[in-house]
N, C-alpha and C positions, 0 to 999 in steps of 0.2 A: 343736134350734136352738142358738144361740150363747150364749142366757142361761145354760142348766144347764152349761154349762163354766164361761161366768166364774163365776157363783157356787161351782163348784168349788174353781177357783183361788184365787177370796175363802178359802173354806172352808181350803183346803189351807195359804193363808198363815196364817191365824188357829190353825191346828194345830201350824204350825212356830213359833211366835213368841207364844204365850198368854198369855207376862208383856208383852207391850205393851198401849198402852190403846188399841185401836180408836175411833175416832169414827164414827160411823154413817155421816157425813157420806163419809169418807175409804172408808171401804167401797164403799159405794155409788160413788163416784168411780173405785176400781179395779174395780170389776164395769162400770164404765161403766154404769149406771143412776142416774135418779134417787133418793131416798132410800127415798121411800114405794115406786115400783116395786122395788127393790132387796129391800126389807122382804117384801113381800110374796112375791117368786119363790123370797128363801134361806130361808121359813120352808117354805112351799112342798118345795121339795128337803129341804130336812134335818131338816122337823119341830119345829123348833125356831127363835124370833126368833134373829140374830144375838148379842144380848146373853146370853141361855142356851147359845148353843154356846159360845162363848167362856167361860162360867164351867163348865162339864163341862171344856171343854180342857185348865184350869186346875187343877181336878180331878183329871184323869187323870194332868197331871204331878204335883201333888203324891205320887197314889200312888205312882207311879214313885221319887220321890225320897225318900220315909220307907222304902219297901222298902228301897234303897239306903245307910238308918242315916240322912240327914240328919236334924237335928233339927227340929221344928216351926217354927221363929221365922225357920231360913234358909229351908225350903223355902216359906214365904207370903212372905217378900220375893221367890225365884227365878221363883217363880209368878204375880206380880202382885197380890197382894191387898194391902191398906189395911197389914195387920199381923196379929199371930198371931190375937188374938181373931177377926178376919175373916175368916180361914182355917178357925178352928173352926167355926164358925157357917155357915158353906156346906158345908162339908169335913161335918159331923152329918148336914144338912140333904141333902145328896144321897148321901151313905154310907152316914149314918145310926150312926155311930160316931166319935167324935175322931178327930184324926191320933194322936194319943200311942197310943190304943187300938189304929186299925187298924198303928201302927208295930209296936206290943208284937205283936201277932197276924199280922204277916205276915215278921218278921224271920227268917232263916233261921238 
């Protein structure tokens, strides 16, 4: 049907764009569903509430850009998080290792 596309497309902006702050509300709005129906169908597809893909997205670019030498402090403002502690603290939390660490151990 039509929903597991939009939520797709939901999906796919929220991948291109991770340092923005989605509102739930606005989500739902570009999926064209309601909030709660909207909640339910992207957790549904992706296994995940919207507010968890969005901080894995965030995530994955941080790795992307400590691989690439940026230091901590830029890459949690480029990513969206609060500030560097905030980034540590997710960044452990789903890594399971600092960024300083995983930078020191993935730099070529």
């Amino acid at each position: 049907g039509a929903e597991p596309r939009r939520v797709a497309r939901v999906a796919a902006m929220m991948r291109a764009e991770p340092e923005r702050a989605f509102a739930l509300e606005d989500l739902a709005t570009a999926a064209g569903l309601s909030r709660f129906h909207f909640l339910r169908v992207f957790s549904k597809a992706t296994g995940q509430t919207p507010h968890a893909f969005l901080v894995n997205q965030r995530v994955n670019r941080a790795q992307v850009l400590l691989r690439a030498g940026e230091r901590p402090a830029e890459v949690a403002v480029a990513c969206g998080f609060a500030d560097q502690p905030h980034l540590t603290r997710i960044f452990r939390r789903i890594v399971g290792v600092t960024p300083g660490q995983y930078a020191r151990a993935t730099r070529h």
